[in-house]
ZAVEX-749022 format. One record per atom (N, C-alpha, C): residue in one letter; x, y, z. Coordinates in steps of 0.2 Angstrom, whole numbers, plus 5000, padded with zeros to 4 digits. Layout:
aXYZ;...
! end
This chain:
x584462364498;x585062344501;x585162374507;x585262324511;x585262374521;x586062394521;x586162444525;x586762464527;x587062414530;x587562414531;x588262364536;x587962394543;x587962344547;x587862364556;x587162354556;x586562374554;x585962364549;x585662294549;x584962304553;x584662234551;x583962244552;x583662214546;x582862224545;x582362204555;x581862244554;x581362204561;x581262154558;x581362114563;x580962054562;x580362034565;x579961994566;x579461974569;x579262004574;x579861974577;x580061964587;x580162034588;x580462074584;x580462134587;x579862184586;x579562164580;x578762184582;x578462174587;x578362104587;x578062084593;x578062114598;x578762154600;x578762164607;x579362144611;x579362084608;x579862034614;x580862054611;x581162064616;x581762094616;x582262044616;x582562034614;x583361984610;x583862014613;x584162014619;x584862064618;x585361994618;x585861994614;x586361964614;x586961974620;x586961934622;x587661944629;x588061884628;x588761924628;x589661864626;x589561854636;x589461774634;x589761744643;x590361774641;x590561774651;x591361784652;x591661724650;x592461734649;x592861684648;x592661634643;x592361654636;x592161624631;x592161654625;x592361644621;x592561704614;x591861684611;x591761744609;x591161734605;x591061694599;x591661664595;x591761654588;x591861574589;x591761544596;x591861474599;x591061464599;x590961394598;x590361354598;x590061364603;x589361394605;x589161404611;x588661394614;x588361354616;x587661344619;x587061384623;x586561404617;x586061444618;x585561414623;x585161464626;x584561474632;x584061524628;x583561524631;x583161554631;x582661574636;x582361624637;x582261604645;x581661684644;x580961644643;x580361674640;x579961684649;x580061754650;x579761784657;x579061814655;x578561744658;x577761784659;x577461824665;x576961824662;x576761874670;x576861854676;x577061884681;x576861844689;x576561824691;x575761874689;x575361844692;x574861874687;x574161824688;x573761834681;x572961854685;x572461914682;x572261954685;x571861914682;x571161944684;x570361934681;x570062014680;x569662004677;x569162094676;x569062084685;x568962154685;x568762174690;x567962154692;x567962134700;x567262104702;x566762164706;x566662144711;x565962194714;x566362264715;x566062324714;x566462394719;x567062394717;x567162364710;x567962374709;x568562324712;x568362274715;x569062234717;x569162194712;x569862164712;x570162134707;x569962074711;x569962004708;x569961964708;x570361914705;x571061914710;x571661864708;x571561784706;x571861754701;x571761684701;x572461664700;x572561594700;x573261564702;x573761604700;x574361594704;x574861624699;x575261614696;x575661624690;x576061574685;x576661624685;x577361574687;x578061594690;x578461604684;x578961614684;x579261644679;x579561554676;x579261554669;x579661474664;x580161484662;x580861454661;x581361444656;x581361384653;x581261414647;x581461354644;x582161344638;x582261304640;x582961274638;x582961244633;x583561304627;x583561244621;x584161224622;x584661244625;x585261204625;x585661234631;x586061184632;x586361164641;x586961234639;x587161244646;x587561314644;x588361264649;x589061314647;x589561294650;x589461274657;x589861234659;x589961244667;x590561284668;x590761314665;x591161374668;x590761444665;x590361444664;x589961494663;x589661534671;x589861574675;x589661564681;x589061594683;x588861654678;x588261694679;x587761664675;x587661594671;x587461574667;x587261604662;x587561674660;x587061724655;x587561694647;x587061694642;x587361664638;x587261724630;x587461694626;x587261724619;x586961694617;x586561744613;x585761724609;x586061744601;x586361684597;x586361734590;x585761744588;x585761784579;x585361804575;x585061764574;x585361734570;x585261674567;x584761614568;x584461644575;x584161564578;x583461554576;x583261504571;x582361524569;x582061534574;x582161544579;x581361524583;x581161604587;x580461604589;x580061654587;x579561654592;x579761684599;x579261664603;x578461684602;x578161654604;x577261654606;x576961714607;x576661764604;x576261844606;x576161824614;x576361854616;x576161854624;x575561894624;x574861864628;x574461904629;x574561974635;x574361994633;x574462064638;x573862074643;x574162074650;x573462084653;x573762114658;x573362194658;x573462234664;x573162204672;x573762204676;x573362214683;x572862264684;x572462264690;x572262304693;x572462334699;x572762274702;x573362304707;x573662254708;x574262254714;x574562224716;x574562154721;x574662084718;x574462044723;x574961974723;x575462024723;x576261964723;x576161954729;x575861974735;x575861964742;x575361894744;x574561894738;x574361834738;x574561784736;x574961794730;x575161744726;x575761694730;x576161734734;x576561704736;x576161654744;x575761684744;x575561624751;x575161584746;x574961574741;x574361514739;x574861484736;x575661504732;x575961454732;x576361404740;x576561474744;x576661404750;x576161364754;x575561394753;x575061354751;x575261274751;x575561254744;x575461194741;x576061144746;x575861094748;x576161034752;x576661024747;x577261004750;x577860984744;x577760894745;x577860854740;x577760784738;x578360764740;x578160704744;x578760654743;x578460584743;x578960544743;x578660454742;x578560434750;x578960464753;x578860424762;x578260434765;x578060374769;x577660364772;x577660394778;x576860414780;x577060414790;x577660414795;x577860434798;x578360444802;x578360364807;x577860364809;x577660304813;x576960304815;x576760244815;x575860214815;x575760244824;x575060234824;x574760244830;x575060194836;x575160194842;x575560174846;x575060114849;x574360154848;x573660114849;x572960134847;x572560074843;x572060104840;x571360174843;x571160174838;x570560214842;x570160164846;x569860194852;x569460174856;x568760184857;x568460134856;x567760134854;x567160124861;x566960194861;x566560174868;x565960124868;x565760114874;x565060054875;x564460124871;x564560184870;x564160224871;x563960224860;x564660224860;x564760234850;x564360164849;x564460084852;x564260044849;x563460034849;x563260064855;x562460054855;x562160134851;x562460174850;x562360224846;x562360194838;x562860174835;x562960134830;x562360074828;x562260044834;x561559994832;x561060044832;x560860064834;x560260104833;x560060124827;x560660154825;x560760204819;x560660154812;x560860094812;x560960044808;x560160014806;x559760004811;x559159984812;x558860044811;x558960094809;x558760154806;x558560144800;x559060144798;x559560154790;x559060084787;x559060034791;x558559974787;x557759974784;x557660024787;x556760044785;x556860134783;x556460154777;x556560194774;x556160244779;x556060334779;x555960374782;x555260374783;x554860364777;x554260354778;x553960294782;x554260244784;x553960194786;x554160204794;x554860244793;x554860244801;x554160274805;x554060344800;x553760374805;x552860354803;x552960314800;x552060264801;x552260204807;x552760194808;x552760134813;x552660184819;x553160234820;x553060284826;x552360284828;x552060294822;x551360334822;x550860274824;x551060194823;x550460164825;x550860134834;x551260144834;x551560124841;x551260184846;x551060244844;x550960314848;x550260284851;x549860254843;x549260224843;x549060194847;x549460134848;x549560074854;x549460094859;x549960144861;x550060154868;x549360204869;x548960244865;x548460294867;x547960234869;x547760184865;x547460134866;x547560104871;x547960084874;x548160044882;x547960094885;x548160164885;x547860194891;x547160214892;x546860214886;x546160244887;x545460174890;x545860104890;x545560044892;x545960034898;x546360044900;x547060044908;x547259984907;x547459974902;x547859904900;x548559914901;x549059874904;x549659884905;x550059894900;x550459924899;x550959934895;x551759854894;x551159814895;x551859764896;x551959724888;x552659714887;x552859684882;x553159604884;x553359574876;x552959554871;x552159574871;x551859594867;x551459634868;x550559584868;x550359554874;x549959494873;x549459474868;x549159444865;x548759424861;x548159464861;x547959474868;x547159504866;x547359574866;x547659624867;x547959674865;x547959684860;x548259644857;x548259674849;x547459634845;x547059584848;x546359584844;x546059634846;x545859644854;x545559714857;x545759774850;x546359784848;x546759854845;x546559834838;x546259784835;x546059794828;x545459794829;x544959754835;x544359794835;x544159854837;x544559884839;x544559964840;x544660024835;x545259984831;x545260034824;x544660014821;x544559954821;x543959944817;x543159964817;x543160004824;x542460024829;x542660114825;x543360144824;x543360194821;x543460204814;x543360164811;x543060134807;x543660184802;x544460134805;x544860124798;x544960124793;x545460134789;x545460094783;x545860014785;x545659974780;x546059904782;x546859924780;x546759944774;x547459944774;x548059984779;x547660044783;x548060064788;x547960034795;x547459994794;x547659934800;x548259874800;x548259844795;x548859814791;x549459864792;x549359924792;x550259954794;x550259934801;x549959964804;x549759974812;x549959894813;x549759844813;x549959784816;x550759754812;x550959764804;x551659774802;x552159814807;x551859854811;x552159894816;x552459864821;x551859834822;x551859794830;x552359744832;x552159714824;x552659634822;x553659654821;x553659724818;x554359734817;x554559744824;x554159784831;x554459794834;x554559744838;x554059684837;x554259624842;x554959574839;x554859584833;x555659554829;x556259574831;x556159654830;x556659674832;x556959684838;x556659664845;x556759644851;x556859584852;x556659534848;x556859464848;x556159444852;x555559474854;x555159444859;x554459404853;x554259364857;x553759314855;x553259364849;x553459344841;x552759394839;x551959354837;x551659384841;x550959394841;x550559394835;x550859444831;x550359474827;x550359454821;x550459384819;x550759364814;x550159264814;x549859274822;x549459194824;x548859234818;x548559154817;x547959134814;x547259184814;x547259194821;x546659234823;x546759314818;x547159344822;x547359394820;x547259404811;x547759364807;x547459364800;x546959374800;x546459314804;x545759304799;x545359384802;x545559404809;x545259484809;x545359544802;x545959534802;x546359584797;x545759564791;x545759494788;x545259474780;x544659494783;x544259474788;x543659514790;x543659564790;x543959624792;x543959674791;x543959704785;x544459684780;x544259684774;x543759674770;x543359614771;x542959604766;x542059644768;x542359674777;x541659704777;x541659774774;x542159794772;x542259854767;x542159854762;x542059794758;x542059784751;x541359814747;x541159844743;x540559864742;x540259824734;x539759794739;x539359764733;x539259764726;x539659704720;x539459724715;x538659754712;x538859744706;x538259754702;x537759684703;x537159684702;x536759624703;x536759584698;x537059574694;x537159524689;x537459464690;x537559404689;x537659344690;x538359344687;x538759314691;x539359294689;x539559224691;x539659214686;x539859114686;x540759114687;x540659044692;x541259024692;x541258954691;x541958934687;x542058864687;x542658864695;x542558774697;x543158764700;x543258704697;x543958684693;x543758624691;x544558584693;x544558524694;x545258494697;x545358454699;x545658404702;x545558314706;x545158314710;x545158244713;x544558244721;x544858284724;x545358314726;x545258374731;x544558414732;x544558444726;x543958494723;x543258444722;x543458364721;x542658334722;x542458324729;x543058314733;x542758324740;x542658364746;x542958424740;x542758504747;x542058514743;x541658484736;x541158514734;x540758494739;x540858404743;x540358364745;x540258394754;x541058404755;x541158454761;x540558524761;x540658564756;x540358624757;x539358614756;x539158564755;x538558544753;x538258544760;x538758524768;x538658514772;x538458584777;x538658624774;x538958674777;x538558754774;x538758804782;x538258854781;x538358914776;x537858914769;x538058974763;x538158904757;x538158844758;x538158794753;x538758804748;x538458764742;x539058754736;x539158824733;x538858864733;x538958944731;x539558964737;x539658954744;x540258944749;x539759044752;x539159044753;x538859114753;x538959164749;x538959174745;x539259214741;x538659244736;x538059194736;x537359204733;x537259264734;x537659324740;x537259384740;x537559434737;x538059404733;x538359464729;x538459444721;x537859374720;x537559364712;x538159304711;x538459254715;x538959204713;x538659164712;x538759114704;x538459044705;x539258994704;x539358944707;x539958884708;x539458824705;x540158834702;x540058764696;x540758714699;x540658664702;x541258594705;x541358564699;x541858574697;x542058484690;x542758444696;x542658414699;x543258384704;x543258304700;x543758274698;x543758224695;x544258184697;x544458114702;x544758084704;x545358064698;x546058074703;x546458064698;x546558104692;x546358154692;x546658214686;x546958234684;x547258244680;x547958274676;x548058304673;x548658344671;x548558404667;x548358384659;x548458334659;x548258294652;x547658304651;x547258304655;x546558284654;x546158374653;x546458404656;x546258484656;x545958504653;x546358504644;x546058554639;x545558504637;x545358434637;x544558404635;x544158404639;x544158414646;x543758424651;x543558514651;x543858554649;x543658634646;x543358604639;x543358584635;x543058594631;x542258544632;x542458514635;x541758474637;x541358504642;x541358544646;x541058604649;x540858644648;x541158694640;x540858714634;x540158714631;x540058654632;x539558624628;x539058624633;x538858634639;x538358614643;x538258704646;x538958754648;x538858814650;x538958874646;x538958904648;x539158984644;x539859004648;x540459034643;x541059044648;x540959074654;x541359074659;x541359084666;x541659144666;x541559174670;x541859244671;x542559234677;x542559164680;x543259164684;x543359104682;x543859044682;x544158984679;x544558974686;x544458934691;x544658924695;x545158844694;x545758834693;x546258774693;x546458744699;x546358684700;x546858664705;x546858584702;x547658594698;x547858514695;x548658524697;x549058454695;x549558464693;x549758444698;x549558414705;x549858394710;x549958314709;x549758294705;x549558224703;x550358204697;x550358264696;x550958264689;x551858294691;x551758284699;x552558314701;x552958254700;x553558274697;x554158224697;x554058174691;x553258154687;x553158134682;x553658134675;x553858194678;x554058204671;x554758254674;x555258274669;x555658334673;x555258414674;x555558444679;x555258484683;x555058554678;x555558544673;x555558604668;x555258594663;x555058544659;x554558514654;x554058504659;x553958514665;x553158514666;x552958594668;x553458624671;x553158694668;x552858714663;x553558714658;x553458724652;x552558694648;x552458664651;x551958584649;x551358634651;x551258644661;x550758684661;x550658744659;x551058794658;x550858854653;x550558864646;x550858804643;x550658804637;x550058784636;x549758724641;x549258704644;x548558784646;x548858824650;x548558864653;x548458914646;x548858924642;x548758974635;x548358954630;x548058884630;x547458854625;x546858864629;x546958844636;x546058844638;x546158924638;x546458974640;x546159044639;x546059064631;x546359034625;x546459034619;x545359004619;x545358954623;x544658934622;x544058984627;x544559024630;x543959064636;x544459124636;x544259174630;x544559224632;x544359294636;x543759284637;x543559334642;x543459304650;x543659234652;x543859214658;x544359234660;x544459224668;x545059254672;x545259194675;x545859164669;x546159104676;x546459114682;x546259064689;x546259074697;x546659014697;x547459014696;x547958974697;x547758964706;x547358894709;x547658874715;x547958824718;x548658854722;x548958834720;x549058754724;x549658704722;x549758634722;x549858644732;x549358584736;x549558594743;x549858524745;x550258554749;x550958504752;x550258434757;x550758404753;x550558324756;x551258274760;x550858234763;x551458184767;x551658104761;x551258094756;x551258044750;x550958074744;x551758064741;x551658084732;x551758024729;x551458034723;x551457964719;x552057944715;x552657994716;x553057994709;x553957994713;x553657994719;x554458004723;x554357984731;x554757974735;x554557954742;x554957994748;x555358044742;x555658084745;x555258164748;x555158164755;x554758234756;x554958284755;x555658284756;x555958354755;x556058374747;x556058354744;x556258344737;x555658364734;x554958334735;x554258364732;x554058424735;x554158444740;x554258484744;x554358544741;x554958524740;x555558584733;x555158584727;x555158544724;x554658554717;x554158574718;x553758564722;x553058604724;x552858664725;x553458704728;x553658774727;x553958794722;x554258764718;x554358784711;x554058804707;x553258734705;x553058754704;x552458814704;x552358814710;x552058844712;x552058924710;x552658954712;x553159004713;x552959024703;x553258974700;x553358994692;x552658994691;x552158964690;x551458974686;x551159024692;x551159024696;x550759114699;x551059154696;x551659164693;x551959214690;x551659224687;x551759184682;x551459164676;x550759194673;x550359154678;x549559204677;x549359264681;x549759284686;x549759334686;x550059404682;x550759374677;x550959414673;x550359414666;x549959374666;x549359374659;x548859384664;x548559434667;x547959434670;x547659394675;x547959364679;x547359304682;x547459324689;x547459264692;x547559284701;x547759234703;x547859224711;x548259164711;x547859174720;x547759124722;x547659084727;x548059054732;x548359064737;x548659024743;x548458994748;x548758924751;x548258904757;x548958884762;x549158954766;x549758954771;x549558914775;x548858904780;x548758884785;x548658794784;x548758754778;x548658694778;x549458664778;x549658634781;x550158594784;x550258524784;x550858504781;x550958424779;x550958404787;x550458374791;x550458334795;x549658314797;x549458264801;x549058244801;x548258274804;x548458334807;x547858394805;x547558384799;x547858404796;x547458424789;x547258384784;x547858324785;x547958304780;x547558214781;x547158184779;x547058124781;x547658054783;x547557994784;x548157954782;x548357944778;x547957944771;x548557914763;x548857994764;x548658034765;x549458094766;x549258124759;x548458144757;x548458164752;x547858194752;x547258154754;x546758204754;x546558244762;x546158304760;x546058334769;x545658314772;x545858314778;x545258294782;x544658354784;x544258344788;x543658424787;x543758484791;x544358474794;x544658554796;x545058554791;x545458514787;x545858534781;x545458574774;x545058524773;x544058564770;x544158624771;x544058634778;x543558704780;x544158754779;x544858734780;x545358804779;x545158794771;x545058764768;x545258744759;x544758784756;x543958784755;x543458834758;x543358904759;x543658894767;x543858984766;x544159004764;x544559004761;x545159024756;x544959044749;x544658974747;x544158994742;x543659044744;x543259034749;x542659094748;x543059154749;x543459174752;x543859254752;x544159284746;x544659224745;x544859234738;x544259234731;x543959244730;x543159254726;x542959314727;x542759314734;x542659404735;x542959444736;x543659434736;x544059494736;x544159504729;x544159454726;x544359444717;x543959494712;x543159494717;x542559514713;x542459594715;x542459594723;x542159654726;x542959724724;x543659694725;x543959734726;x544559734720;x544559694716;x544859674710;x545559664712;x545759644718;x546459614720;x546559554716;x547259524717;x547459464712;x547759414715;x547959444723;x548159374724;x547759364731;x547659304734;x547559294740;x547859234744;x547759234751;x547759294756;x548259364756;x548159434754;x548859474755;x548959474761;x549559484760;x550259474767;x550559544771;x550559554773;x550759594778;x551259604784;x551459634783;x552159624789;x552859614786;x552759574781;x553259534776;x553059534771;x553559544768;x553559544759;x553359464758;x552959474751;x552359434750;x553059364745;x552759304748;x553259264747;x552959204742;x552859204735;x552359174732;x552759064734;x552259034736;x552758974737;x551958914738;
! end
C-alpha cells in the first residue's frame, strides 16, 4: 500500500518522458478542462558520421503537437493541465546523438521550400517567344536527322564522300541532280574495285535519299541502273555443285508463250542457266485455273522425278471469280496439297501481272486492288513456309507490254518476263535469297 502524496512509476516515467502538470491561470483546477499534449521531437535528425568525421545532416523534423483537446479561449498562455489519470503513453522516442550542430542548415533547407498557393501567374507574356529564320532551318535539319538512324547516317556520309572522290579523280563536275551517267560510270567503278554488291546497293540508296530529300529528279532508281546493281550481283554468285537441278514452271499461256518466246532466244528454254546444271521444264496451258493445279502436279509425277524448284504462275484467270477471301483461302490450301505431294520441292509463288482486260470485272481499278491483294497475302504466305517469290516491277498495264486483248505480252513484255525469270533462279540457286528482284533504297513493298 503506497503512502498518501505517493504514486507508483509508471511507464511514461520510465521511459524518460516527463508529465508536469500545470493549473492554467484563471481556471480552478477542480473545473472540467481541456487537455493538450505536446510531444517535442528532435530538431534535427543526424546520420553516423561520413568521410574524416563529418556529420551528415538529413531533413529536419520541427517540433509536432499534437492535440487531444481544444484548450479555453481565455486561457492566454495556452499552458494547460495534464491529469493522472489520462491513459495514454507516448512512443519510446529514439535517441540519437548529434555530432554537431546544424540548426543553421536545417533552417535554410527549410526556407528552402516554396510556400503553395492556388493562384496563378501574375500575368501572361505581353508577347510570345520569337523564333528566328536561323531556329527554323536549324530545326529542319535536326529533324531530317532524327529520321535515319546514326548508323545509316554515317554510311550515306561515306558513300557521298565516295561520289565526290570519284568526280574528282575522272574531272567530272560536281553538278546536281546528279546525272545519269555519273551514277552508271560510279557503279562501274565500284565494281572495277571490286565491291561488295551489297555495299554498292547502300552507296546508290545514298544517292536516291539525297536526291529525295532535295526534291531533285532521282536517277538512281531508272531501269538501267537496277539491271547494273543485278548484274553485279549475279557476277559474284559462285558456282553450285555440278549436279543437275530440275525446275518446273507450270501455269496459263502466259508461261506457254514465254516457253515458245525463249526457244527463239539466246541460252534457249534452260533461259542460259545450262552452265550452272539447270534443266526447265514449261507446263503452260491456256485458260488455267487454280482448279486444275493439284491434277496437273500429279500428272507430271508420273512422267518426272520431283523438282527441286516448283515455279507457279496461276490465279490471274480466277480474280473476282469468286469472293476475294475464299480465293485466298482457296489458293493456300491449294499450295499446302501440292507441297504435301512434293515435299522436298521449293514453291516459286510468281506473282499474278497487271493487265488492261479481266475476265470477271471490267473495273481496272478494282482488279487492280485485288491483284495486289492477292499478291501481297500468298507471297507471304510462301515465303512464311520456305518458298520464294518472284516480282515483275518493270511490266505495266499499257500497251508496251501488254498485247491488245489486254492480257497476254507482247515480246518486249516476254523478254522483261524471262529475265526475271532467269535472275530469279540464279539468285535462288547460287545465293539462296527468296525474293526477287531485291529492292533497294526503299523498303521492299510485296504487291
Amino acid at each position: 500500500m503506497l503512502r498518501r502524496g505517493t504514486r507508483k512509476r509508471t511507464a511514461s516515467a520510465r521511459a524518460g518522458v516527463r508529465r508536469t502538470p500545470v493549473v492554467s491561470k484563471g481556471v480552478s483546477s477542480r473545473a472540467s478542462v481541456q487537455s493538450s499534449m505536446t510531444v517535442t521531437r528532435p530538431e534535427a535528425i543526424y546520420t553516423t558520421s561520413g568521410h574524416d568525421g563529418a556529420a551528415i545532416p538529413t531533413t529536419a523534423t520541427v517540433s509536432t503537437t499534437r492535440m487531444l483537446m481544444p484548450t479555453f479561449s481565455s486561457n492566454q498562455d495556452n499552458s494547460v493541465h495534464i491529469p493522472d489519470m489520462l491513459p495514454w503513453q507516448p512512443r519510446r522516442a529514439i535517441d540519437l546523438q548529434p555530432t554537431v550542430d546544424n540548426t543553421q542548415f536545417v533552417s535554410q533547407t527549410v526556407e528552402e521550400i516554396p510556400g503553395t498557393s492556388t493562384r496563378g501567374r501574375v500575368g501572361s507574356r505581353k508577347q510570345p517567344r520569337r523564333v528566328q529564320r536561323f531556329d527554323i532551318e536549324s530545326e529542319t535539319n535536326r529533324l531530317i536527322n532524327c529520321s535515319l538512324a546514326p548508323n545509316t547516317i554515317q554510311a550515306y556520309q561515306r558513300a557521298l564522300n565516295a561520289l565526290a572522290k570519284f568526280r574528282d579523280s575522272f574531272d567530272l563536275d560536281h553538278s546536281f541532280p546528279i546525272p545519269l551517267n555519273h551514277i552508271t560510270q560510279f557503279i562501274a567503278y565500284m565494281s572495277c574495285l571490286d565491291m561488295a554488291p551489297s555495299t554498292v546497293k547502300c552507296y546508290i540508296s545514298a544517292i536516291s535519299f539525297y536526291n529525295k530529300i532535295n526534291n531533285y529528279e532521282d536517277m538512281s532508281q531508272l531501269f538501267v541502273v537496277r539491271k547494273m546493281i543485278d548484274g553485279m550481283a549475279r557476277s559474284k554468285l559462285k558456282r553450285p555443285d555440278s549436279q543437275e537441278v530440275s525446275v518446273w514452271i507450270v501455269g496459263s499461256s502466259l508461261i506457254r508463250n514465254a516457253f515458245v518466246h525463249a526457244r527463239s532466244r539466246t541460252g534457249g528454254v534452260n533461259l542460259g542457266l545450262h552452265r550452272i546444271g539447270v534443266k526447265i521444264w514449261w507446263q503452260g496451258y491456256g485458260g488455267m485455273g487454280l482448279k486444275d493445279l493439284e491434277s496437273t502436279i500429279k500428272r507430271l509425277m508420273k512422267y518426272e522425278k520431283a523438282p527441286k524448284y516448283l515455279v507457279l504462275h496461276i490465279a490471274g484467270n480466277d480474280l473476282l471469280k469468286t469472293k476475294l477471301g475464299f480465293l485466298r483461302n482457296e489458293i493456300k490450301t491449294t499450295l499446302e496439297k501440292v507441297q504435301s505431294y512434293l515435299p522436298n520441292s521449293s514453291i516459286v509463288w510468281s506473282q499474278i501481272l497487271p493487265r488492261t482486260n479481266w475476265r470477271h470485272s471490267i473495273s481496272q481499278d478494282s482488279m487492280m486492288a485485288c491483284r495486289i491483294r492477292i499478291n501481297s497475302a500468298i507471297a507471304s504466305f510462301v515465303l512464311k513456309n520456305g518458298g520464294h517469290y518472284i516480282k515483275y516491277p518493270d511490266i505495266l498495264p499499257n500497251s508496251t507490254f501488254l498485247k491488245e486483248d489486254g492480257v497476254h505480252l507482247t515480246d518486249l513484255g516476254n523478254d522483261i518476263f524471262l529475265n526475271n525469270l532467269q535472275g530469279a533462279l540464279e539468285m535462288f540457286i547460287c545465293s539462296g535469297s527468296y525474293t526477287y528482284p531485291d529492292t533497294f533504297g526503299t523498303s521492299m513493298c510485296i504487291s
